[in-house]
C-alpha positions as CSV (number, residue, x, y, z in Angstrom):
1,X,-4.5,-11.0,212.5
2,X,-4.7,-12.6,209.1
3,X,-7.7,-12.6,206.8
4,X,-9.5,-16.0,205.9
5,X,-9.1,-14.7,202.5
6,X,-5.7,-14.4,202.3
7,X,-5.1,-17.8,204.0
8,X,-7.5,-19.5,201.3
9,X,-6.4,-17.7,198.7
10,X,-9.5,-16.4,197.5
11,X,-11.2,-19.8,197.0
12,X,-14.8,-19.6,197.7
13,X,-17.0,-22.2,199.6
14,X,-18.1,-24.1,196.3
15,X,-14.0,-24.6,195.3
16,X,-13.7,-26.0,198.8
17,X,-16.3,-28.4,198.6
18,X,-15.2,-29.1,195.6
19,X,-11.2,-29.8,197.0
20,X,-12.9,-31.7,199.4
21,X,-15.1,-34.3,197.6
22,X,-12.1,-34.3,195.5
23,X,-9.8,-35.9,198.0
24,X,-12.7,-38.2,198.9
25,X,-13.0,-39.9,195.8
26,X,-9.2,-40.5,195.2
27,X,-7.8,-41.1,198.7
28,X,-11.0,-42.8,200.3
29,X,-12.4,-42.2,204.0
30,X,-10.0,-44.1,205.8
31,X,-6.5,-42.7,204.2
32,X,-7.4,-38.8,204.5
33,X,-6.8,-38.9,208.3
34,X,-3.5,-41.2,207.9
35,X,-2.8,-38.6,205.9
36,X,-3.6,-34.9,207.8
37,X,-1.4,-36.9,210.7
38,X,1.2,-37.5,208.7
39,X,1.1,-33.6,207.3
40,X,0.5,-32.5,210.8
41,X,4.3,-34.3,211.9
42,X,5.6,-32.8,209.0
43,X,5.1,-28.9,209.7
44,X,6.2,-30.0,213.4
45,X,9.3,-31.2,212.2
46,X,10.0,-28.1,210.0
47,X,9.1,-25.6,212.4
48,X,11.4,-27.8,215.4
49,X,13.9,-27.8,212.6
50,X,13.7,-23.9,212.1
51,X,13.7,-23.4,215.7
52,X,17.4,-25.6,215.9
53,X,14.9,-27.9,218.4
54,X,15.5,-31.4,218.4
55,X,15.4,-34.4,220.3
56,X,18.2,-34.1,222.5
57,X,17.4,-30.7,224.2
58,X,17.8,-32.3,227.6
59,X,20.9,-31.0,228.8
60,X,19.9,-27.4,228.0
61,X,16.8,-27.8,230.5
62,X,17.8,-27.3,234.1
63,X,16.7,-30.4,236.3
């Protein structure tokens, strides 16, 4: 299991807040959501595309 630490990489709970408000101020309430969505696709999409799975695995799925 991986540490919190090493996942955060050593940043404390002040530098997080600190990220945080950050991202507040320049992208606004309403855009940081748009914007974790839009993240969120994009590591689907890389780990799909580092699987080799894409859209057209149909055929290899018996019906």
């Amino acid at each position: 299991m991986t540490q919190p630490t090493i996942l955060l990489a050593g940043l404390g709970t002040g530098e997080i807040v600190l990220i945080v408000l950050a991202l507040l101020l320049l992208f606004g309430g309403k855009k940081i959501p748009e914007l974790m969505r839009g993240l969120g696709k994009g590591v689907k999409e890389f780990k799909d595309g580092k699987d080799g799975v894409d859209g057209s695995d149909n055929e290899n799925k018996p019906s």
